[in-house]
C-alpha positions as CSV (number, residue, x, y, z in Angstrom):
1,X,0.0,0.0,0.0
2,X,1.2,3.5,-0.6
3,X,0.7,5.8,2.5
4,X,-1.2,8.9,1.9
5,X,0.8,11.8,3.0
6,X,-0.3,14.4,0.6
7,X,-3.0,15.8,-0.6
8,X,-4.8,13.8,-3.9
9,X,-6.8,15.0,-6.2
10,X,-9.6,14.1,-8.8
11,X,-12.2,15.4,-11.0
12,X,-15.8,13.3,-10.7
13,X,-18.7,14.1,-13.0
14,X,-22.1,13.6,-10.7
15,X,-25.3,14.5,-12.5
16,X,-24.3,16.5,-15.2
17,X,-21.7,18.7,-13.0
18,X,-18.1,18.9,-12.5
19,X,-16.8,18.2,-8.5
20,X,-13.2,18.1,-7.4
21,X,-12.5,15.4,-4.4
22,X,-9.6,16.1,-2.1
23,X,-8.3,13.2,0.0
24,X,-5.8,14.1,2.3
25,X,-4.4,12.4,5.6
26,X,-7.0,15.0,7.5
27,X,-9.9,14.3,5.9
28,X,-11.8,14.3,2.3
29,X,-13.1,17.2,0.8
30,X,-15.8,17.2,-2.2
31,X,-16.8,20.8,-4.3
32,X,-18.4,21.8,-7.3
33,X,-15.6,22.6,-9.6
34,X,-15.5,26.6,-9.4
35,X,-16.5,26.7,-6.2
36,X,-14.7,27.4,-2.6
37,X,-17.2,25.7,-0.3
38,X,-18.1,22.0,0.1
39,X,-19.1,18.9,1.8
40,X,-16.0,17.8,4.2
41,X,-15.5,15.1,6.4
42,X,-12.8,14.1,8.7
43,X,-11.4,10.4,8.8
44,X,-11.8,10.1,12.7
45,X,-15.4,11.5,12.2
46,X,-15.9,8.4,9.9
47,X,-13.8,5.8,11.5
48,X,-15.2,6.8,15.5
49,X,-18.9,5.9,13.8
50,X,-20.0,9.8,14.2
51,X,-23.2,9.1,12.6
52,X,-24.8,12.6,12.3
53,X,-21.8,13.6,10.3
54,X,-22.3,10.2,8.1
55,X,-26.1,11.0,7.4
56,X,-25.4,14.8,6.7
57,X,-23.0,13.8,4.1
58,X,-25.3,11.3,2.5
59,X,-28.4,13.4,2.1
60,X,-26.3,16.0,0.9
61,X,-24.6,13.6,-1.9
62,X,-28.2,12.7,-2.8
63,X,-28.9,16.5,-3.5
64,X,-25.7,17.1,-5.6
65,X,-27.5,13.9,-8.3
């Protein structure tokens, strides 16, 4: 496995629109291309089963389709 110790990053196409996803050691990061503001979520947020964060996420992925 190749650790993660710097920022990645990709373009995804979700419903017609252009998002950037950041995945860094930190966290993950996913905005509309052109855009500043996003949905974010921190690894120990996901991993410690913080599942108000995990439903906000989802529901707000469901929008962005």
């Amino acid at each position: 496995m190749t650790l993660l110790d710097k920022p990645l990053r990709r373009e995804l196409n979700i419903g017609g629109r252009a998002y950037t996803l950041t995945i860094d050691p930190e966290h993950f990061k996913l905005v509309e291309k052109g855009r500043r503001k996003g949905i974010e979520l921190a690894w120990t947020d996901l991993v410690n089963g913080d599942a108000a964060l995990a439903t906000a996420l989802q529901a707000s992925l469901a929008q962005a389709r």
